[in-house]
C-alpha positions as CSV (number, residue, x, y, z in Angstrom):
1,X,-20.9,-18.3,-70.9
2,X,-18.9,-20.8,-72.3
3,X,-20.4,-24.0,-74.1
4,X,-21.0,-27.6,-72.6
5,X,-19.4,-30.0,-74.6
6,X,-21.1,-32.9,-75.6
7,X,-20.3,-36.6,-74.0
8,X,-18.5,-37.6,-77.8
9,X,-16.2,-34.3,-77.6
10,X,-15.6,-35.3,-73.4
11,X,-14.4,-38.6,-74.7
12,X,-12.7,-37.6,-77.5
13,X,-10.8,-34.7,-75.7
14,X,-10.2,-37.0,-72.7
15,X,-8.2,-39.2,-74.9
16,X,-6.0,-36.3,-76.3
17,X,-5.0,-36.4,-72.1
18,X,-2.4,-38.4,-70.2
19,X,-3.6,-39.5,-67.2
20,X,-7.4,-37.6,-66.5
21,X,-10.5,-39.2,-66.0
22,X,-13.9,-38.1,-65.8
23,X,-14.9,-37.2,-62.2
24,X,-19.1,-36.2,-62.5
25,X,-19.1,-32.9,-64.2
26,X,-15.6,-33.0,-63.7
27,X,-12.4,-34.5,-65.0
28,X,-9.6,-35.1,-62.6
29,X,-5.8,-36.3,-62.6
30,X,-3.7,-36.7,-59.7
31,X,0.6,-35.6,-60.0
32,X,2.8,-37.7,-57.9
33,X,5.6,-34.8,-56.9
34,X,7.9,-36.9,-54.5
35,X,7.6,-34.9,-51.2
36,X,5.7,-32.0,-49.7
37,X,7.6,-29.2,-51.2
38,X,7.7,-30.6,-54.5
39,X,3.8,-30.8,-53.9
40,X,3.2,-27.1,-52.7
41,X,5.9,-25.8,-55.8
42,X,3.5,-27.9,-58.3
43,X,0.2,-25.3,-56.7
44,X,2.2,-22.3,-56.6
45,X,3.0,-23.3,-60.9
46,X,-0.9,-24.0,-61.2
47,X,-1.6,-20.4,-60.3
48,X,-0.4,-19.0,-63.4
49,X,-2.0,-20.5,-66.3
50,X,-5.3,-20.6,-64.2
51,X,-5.2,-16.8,-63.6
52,X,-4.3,-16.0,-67.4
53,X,-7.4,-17.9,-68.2
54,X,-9.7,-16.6,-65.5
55,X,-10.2,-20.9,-64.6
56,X,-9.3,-21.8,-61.1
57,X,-8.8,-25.8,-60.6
58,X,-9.8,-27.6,-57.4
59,X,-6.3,-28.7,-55.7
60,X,-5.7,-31.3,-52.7
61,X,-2.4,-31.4,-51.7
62,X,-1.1,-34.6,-49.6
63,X,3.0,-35.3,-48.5
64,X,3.8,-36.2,-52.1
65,X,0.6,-35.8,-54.3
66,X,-1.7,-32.7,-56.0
67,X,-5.3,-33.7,-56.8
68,X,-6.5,-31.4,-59.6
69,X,-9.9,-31.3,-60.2
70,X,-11.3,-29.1,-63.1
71,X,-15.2,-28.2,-64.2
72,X,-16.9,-24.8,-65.2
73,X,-19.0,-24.3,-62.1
74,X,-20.9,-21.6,-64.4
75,X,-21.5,-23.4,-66.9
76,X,-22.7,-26.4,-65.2
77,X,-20.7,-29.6,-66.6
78,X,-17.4,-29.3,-68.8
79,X,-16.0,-27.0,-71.7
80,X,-13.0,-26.7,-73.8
81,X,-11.8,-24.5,-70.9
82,X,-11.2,-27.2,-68.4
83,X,-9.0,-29.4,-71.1
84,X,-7.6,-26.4,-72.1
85,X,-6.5,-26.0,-68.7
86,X,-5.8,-29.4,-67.9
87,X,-3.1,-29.4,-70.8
88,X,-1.5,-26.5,-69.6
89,X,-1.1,-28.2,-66.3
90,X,0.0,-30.9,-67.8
91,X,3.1,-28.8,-69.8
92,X,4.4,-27.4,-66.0
């Protein structure tokens, strides 16, 4: 299972970030993609960095905008995994 970070690595690996903010046991960011297909094309590019790392985000797609939400349900809270994946989201 992978390790809870502590609240000083959250906020030191939160500022390494462009845009996310803590959401509860979560950290969250949302991508403005200027219409509904630009949108759903953003999702279908999530899918593959989350299945090479095994880490599935929570999405919420609107006309223009994705809602990303990531935590490690197993583990409870947050882990490198979630800014790991939030940086490779952020690279797309």
């Amino acid at each position: 299972m992978a390790e809870l970070l502590s609240q000083d690595e959250i906020e030191a690996r939160l500022g390494e970030l462009d845009g996310w903010s803590r959401d509860g046991e979560a950290i969250s960011k949302t991508y403005d993609r200027g219409d509904f297909v630009g949108s759903v094309e953003f999702v279908r590019r999530i899918v593959e960095p989350a299945e090479e790392m095994g880490h599935h985000p929570d999405l919420s797609i609107s006309w223009s905008e994705v809602a990303v939400a990531i935590t490690t349900h197993s583990a409870g809270g947050l882990t490198a995994n979630d800014f790991e994946l939030a940086s490779r989201i952020d690279r797309l």
